[in-house]
NUROTI-870700 format. One line per 2 residues: number of its first residue (from 1); for each residue y, x, z of N, C-alpha, C. Coordinates in steps of 0.02 Angstrom, whole numbers. Example, Ala and Ser with C-alpha at 12.3 -4.5 7.8 and 13.67 -1.06 7.14 Angstrom:
1	-284,660,390,-225,615,390,-165,660,390 ~ -112,642,354,-53,684,357,2,645,394
! end
This chain:
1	-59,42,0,0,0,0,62,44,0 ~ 110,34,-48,167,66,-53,236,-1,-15
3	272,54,28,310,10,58,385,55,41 ~ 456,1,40,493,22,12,555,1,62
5	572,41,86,649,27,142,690,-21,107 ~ 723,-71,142,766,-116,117,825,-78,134
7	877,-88,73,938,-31,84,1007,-81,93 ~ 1029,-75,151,1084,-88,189,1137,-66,171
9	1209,-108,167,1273,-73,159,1272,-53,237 ~ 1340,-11,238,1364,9,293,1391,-50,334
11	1427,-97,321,1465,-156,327,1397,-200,391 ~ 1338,-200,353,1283,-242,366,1255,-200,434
13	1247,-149,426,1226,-91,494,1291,-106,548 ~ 1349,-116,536,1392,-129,606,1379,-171,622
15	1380,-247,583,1389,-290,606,1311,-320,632 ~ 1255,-280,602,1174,-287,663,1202,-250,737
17	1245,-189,723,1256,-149,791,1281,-180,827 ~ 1344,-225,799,1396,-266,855,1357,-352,872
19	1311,-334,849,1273,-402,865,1228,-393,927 ~ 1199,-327,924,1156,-311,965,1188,-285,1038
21	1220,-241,1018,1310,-255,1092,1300,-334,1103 ~ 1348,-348,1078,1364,-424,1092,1296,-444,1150
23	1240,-444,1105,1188,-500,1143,1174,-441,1197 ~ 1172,-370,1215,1166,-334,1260,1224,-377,1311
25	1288,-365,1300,1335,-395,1348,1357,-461,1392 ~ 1312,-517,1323,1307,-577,1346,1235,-585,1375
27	1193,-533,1389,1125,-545,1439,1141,-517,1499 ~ 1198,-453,1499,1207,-436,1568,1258,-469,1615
29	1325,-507,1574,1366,-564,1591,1363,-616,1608 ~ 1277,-633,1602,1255,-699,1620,1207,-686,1671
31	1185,-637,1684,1140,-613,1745,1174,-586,1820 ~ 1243,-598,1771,1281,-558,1845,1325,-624,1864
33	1328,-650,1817,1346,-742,1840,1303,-775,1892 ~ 1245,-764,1828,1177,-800,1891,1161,-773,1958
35	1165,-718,1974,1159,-667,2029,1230,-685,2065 ~ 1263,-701,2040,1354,-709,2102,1338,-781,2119
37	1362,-843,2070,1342,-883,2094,1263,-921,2102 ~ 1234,-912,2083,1165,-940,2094,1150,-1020,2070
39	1130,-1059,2080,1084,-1131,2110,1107,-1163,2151 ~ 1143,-1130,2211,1161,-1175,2255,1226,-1190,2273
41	1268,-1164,2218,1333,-1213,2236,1327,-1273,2189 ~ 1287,-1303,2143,1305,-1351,2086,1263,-1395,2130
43	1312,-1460,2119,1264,-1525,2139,1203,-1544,2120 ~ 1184,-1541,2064,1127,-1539,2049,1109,-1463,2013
45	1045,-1444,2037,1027,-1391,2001,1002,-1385,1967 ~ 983,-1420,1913,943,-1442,1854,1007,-1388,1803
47	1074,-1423,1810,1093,-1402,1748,1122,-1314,1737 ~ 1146,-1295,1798,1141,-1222,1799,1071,-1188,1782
49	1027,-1224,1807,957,-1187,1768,937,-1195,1706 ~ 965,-1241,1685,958,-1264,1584,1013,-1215,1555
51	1068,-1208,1585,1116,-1157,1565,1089,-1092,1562 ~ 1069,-1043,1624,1048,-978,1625,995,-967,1589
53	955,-1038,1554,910,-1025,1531,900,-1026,1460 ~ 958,-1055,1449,970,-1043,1357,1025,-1001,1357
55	1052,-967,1378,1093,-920,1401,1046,-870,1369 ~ 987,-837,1428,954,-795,1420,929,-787,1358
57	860,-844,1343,846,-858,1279,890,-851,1227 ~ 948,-863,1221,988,-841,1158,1009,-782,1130
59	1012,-742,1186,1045,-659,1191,973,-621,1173 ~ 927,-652,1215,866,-612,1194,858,-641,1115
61	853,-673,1111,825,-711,1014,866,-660,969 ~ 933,-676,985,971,-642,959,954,-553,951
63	939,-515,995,942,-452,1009,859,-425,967 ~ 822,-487,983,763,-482,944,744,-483,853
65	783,-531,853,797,-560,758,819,-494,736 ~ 882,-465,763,935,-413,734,890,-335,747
67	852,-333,782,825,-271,805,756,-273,752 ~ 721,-339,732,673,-338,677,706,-337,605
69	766,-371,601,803,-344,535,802,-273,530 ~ 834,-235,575,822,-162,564,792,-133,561
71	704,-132,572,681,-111,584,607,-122,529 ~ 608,-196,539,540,-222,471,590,-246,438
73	635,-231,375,645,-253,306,638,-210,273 ~ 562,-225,215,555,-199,166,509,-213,108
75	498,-205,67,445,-229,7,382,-187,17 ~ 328,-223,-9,265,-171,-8,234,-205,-74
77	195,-156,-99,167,-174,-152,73,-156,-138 ~ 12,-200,-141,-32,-167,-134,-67,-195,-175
79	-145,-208,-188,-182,-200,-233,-181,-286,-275 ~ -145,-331,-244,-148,-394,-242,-73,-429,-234
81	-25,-399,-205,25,-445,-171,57,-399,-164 ~ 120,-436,-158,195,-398,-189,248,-447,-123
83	262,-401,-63,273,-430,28,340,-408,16 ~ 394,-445,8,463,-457,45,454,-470,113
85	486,-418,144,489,-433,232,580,-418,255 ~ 590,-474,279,653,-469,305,651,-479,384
87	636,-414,431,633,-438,484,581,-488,510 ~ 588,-551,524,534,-582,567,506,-614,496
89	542,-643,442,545,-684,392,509,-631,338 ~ 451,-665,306,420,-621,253,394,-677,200
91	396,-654,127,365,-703,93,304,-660,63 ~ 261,-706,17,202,-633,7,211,-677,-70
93	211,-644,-132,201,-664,-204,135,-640,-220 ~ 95,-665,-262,46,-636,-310,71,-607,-361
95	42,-542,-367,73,-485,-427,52,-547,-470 ~ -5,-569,-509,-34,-573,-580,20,-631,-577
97	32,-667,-553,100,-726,-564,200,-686,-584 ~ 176,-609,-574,265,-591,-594,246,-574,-694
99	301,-627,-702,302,-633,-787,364,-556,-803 ~ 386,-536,-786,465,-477,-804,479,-473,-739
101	513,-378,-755,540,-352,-719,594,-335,-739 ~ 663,-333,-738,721,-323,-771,761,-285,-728
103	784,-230,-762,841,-173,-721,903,-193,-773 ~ 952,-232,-737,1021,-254,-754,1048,-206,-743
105	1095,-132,-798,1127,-94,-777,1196,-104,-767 ~ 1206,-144,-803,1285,-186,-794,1286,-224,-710
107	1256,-249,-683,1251,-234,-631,1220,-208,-576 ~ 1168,-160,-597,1137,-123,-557,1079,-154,-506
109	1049,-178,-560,1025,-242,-499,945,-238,-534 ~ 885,-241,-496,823,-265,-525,805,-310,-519
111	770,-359,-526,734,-436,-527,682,-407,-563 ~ 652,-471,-497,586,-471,-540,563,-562,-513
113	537,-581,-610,518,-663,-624,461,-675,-612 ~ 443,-711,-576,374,-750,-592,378,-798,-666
115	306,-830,-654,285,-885,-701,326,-942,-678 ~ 331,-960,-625,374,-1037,-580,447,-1019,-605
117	460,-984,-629,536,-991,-642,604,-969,-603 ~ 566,-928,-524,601,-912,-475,585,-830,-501
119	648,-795,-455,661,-735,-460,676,-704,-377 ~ 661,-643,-360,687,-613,-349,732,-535,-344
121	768,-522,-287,809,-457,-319,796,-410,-252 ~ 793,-354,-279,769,-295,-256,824,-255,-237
123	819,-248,-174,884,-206,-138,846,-152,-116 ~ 845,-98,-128,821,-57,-137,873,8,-159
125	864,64,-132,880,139,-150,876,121,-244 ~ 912,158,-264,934,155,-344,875,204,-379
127	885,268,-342,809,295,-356,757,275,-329 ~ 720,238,-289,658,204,-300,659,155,-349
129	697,117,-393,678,75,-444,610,91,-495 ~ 599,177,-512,564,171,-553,500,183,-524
131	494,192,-470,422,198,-428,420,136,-394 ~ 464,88,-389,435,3,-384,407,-15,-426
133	456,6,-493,420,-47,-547,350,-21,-549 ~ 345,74,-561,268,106,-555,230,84,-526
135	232,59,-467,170,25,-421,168,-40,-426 ~ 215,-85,-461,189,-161,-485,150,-135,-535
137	164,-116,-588,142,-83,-657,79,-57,-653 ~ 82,-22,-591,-13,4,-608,-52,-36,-569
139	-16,-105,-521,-54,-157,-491,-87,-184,-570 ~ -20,-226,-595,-42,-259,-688,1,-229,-750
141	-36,-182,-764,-2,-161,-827,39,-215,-883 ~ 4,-260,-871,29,-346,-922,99,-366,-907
143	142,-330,-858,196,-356,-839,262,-315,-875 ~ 283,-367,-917,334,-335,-941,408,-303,-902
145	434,-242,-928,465,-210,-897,526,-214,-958 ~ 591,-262,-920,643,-220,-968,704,-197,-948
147	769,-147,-990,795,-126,-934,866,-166,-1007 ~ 928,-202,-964,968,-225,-998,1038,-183,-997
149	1070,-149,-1022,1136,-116,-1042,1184,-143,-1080 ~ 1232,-140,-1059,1278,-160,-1081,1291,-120,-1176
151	1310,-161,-1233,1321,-140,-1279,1383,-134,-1277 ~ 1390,-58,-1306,1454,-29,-1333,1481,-79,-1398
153	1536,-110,-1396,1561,-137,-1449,1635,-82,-1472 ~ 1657,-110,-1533,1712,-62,-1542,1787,-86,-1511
155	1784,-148,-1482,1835,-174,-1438,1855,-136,-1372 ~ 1800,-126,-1353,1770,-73,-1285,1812,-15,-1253
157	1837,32,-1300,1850,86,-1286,1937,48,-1288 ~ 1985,16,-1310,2021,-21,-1312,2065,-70,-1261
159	1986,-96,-1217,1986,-141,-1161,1978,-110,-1092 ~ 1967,-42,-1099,1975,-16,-1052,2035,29,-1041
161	2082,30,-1086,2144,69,-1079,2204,19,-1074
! end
């Protein structure tokens, strides 16, 4: 099984970091709540305990989701199945169902089609593109590979000055 790092802007890495702060700060802000006042000043104590308790649960969910984004997002390719994993969320495709693989250089982008008519896009390091497509390719050679460029017209050189 070939597995392939999902590639992150910088933008996307702060804002997992300031998420993971965040839910660090809002688990220790609510424990030092619960620890000062407690249970027994609220008239009923039902609802301070429904509070500290989705309190907790949220900071942890939170700290959990963002810490498996970083950590499991990535593609794998193995003898059968072609695994998008985003963190907790993974889908699994059957190779013999991808109809094209297309490297958009105009926008820098790969897809790859099934037969159903859905696509997806490959975020991925720019140099692993051709050792993705290599390991779908020697899963089913039958899968067409194409790469689309922009044509030079003679307007071109014109439209950019």
């Amino acid at each position: 099984m070939k597995k392939f790092k999902y590639k992150f802007s910088r933008l996307i890495y702060f804002l997992i970091a300031a998420g993971l702060v965040l839910s660090l700060v809002g688990f220790g802000l609510n424990l030092y709540v619960c620890i000062k006042n407690g249970i027994s000043s609220a008239v009923n104590p039902v609802y301070p305990i429904i509070q500290y308790t989705l309190m907790f649960a949220v900071t942890v969910a939170l700290f959990v989701i963002l810490t498996s984004i970083l950590v499991s997002s990535y593609y794998s390719v193995n003898d059968e199945i072609f695994i998008t994993s985003f963190g907790i969320i993974k889908s699994k495709y059957r190779i013999k169902d991808i109809e094209t693989i297309e490297l958009d250089r105009n926008t820098n982008k790969l897809s790859v089609y099934f037969e159903n008519d859905t696509f997806v896009v490959i975020v991925v390091k720019e140099e692993w593109y051709s050792q993705f497509v290599q390991a779908i390719l020697d899963v089913n050679p039958k899968i067409e590979y194409s790469i689309k460029s922009k044509e030079n017209t003679p307007g071109d050189k014109e439209d950019k000055k």
